[in-house]
C-alpha positions in Angstrom: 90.4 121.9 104.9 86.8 120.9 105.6 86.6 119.8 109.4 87.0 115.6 109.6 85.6 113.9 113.1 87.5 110.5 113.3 88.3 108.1 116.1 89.4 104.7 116.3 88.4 102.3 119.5 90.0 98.8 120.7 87.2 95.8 121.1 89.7 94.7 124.0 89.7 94.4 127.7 91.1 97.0 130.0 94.7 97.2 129.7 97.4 98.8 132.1 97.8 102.9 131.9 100.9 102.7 130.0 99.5 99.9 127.3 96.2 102.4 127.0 97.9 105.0 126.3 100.0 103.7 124.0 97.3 102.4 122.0 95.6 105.7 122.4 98.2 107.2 121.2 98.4 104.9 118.0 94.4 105.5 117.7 95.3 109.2 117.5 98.0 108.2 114.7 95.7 106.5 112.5 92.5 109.5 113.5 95.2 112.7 112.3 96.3 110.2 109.4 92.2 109.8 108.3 92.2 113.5 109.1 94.8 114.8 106.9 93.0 112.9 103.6 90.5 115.3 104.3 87.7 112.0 103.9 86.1 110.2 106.1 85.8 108.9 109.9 86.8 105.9 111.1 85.0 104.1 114.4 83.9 101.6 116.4 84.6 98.3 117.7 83.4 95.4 116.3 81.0 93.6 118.6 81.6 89.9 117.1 85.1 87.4 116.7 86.9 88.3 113.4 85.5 85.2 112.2 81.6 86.3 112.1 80.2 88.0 109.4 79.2 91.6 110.6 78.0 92.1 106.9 80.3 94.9 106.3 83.0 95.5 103.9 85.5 92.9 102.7 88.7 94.4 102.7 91.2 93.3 99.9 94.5 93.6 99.9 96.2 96.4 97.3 99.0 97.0 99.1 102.2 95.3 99.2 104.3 95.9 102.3 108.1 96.7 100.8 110.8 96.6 103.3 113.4 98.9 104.2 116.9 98.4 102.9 118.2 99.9 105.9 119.2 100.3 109.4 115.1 99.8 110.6 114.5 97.6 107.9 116.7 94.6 109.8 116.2 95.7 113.2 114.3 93.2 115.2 112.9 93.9 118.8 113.1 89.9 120.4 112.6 88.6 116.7 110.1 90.9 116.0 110.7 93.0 112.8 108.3 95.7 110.7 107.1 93.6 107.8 107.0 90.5 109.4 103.5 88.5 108.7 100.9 88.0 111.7 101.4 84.3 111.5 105.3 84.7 111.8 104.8 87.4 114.8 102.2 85.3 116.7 105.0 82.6 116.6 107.6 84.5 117.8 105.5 86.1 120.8 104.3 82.9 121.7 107.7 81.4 121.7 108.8 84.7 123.7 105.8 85.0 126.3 105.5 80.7 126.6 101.5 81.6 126.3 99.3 82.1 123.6 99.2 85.9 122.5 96.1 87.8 123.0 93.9 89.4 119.7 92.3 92.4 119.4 90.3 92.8 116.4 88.6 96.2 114.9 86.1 97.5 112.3 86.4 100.4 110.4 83.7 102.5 109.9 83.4 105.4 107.2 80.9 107.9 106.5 81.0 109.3 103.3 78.0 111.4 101.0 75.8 111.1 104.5 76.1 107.3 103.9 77.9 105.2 106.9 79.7 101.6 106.1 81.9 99.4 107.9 84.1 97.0 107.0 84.5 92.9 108.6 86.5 92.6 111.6 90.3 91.6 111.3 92.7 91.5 113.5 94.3 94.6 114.4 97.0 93.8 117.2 98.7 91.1 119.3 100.1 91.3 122.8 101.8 89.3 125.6 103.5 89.5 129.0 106.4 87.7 130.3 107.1 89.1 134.0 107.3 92.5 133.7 108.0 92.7 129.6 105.3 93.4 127.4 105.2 93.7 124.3 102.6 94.6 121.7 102.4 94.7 117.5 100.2 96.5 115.3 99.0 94.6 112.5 97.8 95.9 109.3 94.1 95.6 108.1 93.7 93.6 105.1 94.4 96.0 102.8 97.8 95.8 103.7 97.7 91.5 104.2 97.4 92.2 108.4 101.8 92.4 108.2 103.5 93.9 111.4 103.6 98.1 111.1 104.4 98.7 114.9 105.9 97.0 117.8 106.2 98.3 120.8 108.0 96.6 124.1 108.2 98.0 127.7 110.2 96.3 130.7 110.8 97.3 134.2 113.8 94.9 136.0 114.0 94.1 140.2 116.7 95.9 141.7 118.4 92.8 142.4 118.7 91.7 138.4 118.8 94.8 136.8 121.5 95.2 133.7 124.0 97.3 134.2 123.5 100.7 132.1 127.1 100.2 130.4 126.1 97.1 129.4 123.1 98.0 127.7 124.0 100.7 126.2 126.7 98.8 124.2 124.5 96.3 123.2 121.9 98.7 122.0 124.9 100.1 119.8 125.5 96.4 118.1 122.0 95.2 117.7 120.7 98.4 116.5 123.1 100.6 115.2 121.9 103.0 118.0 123.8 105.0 120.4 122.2 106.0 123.7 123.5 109.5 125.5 124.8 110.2 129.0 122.4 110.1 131.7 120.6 113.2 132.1 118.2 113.4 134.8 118.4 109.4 135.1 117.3 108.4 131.7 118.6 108.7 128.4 116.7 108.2 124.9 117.6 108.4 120.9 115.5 107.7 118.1 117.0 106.8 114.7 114.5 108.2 111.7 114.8 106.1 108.2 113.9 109.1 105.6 111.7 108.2 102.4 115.0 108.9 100.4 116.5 105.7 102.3 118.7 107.3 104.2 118.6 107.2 108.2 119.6 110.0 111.0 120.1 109.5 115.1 118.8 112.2 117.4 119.3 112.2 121.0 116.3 112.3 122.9 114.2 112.1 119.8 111.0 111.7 120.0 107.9 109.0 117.8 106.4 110.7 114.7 102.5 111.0 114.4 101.6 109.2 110.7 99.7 112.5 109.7 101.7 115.6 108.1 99.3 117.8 109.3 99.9 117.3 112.6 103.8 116.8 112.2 105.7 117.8 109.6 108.5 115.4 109.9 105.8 112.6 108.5 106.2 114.3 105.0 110.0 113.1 105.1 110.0 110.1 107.4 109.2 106.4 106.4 109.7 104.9 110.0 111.2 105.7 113.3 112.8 103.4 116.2 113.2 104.9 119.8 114.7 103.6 122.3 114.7 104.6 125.8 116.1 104.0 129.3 115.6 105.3 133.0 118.1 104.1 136.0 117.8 103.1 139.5 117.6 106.5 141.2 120.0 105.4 143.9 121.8 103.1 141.8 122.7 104.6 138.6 124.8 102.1 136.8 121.3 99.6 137.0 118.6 99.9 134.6 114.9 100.3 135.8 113.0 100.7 133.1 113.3 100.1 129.3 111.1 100.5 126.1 111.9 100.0 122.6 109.2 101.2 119.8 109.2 101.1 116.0 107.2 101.8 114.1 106.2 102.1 110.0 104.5 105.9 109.4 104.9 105.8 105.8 103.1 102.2 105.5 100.0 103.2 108.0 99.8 106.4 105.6 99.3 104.0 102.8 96.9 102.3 104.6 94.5 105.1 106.2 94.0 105.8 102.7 93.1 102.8 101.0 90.8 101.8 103.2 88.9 105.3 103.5 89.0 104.8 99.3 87.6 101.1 99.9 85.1 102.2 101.9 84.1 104.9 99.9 83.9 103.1 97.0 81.3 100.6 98.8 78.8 103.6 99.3 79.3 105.1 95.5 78.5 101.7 94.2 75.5 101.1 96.7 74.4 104.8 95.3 74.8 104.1 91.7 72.7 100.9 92.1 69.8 102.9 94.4 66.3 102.4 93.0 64.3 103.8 95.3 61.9 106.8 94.4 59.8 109.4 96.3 56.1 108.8 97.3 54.2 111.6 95.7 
């Protein structure tokens, strides 16, 4: 497979270590995705509002998000669910946090035939804090119509209004259909998978799915994931400290990586086909 440099950057402010990496690690996802088509790169930040005209690409939607039938399909992390339309999420956030969610936007950039193109800015991701629970959602690029593909929440609780771990656990059993192990080590973890054939499997300290096959193999089976995990109160193990919930779409942001590298490409073949220019002699 011919060698592929690809990276993917934020036009954001700083965020927290575990938000960056996070989002590095979702960067990564969409880089081994690009990757794995064998086409392309895909870079920079956009240096205007989604709203200016970089005079780049238009992206138009091809896709058609289709929602699972299943256990991730109806999940919902704080009324958040994969599928749901950015105006529906930035609702529910801003219901959530009681502020405004932030924006992050990105343009796409492709090199392709030693010809380089970008696309318009859209908006790539929203996030807000309440306390100490944050939450962030991926959105699709317009190829796609910008619906939710990953959410991700993290919350820490005081020592003095911590859940109990009992309790928690049971309710991640009801509203998810998910069943957390023992403690081992003060934490606990499982990840249910939804398989392209529809049907979905629990593992125990499972672990997030890069979109790309050629960096993970379980991508070539696996339409989405959920994990949740949970760490205690060292000296007070029936509290919770820490929890984080993530899902996320691989099988949609596959779709996605490569209809926009085709989009883009297509803007340069077209752009060739019309060149005029000859050589001075």
């Amino acid at each position: 497979m011919k060698r592929v440099i690809a990276c993917l950057l934020l036009s954001a402010a700083s965020a927290p270590l575990a938000q960056a990496q996070d989002m590095e690690a979702f960067r990564r996802n969409m880089v081994n995705a690009a990757n794995a088509l064998g086409q392309g790169h895909i870079t920079e930040p956009p240096t205007a509002p989604a709203t200016q005209d970089n005079g780049g690409v238009a992206l138009t939607q091809k896709l058609t998000y289709s929602r699972m039938s299943n256990a991730l399909g109806q999940a919902s992390i704080l009324g958040l669910s994969l599928g749901m339309s950015a105006p529906e999420a930035t609702t529910v956030l801003r219901q959530y946090c009681q502020t405004e969610p932030s924006l992050r936007t990105e343009t796409l950039r492709t090199s392709h035939k030693g010809v380089d193109i970008e696309s318009q800015p859209y908006p790539a991701s929203l996030g807000c804090q309440r306390e100490n629970d944050r939450i962030d959602v991926t959105l699709a690029p317009p190829v796609m119509g910008g619906v939710v593909t990953r959410i991700e929440r993290t919350v820490s609780y005081p020592p003095l209004n911590a859940p109990g771990y009992d309790a928690l656990r049971a309710e991640v059993t009801t509203h998810y259909t998910a069943h957390l192990p023992p403690l081992s080590g003060g934490s606990a973890a499982t990840a249910l998978y939804a398989l392209k054939n529809g049907n979905v499997i629990e593992k125990a300290d499972g672990t997030g799915i890069d979109p790309s096959p050629s960096s993970d193999p379980r991508a070539a089976t696996t339409q989405a994931w959920l994990r949740i995990a949970v760490s205690v109160v060292p000296q007070n193990p029936s509290a919770v400290r820490s929890l984080s919930i993530t899902a996320e779409d691989i099988g949609a942001e596959q779709a996605i990586t490569a209809e926009i590298i085709r989009q883009l490409n297509a803007a340069i073949d077209a752009k060739l086909a019309h060149a005029t220019a000859k050589p001075a002699l």
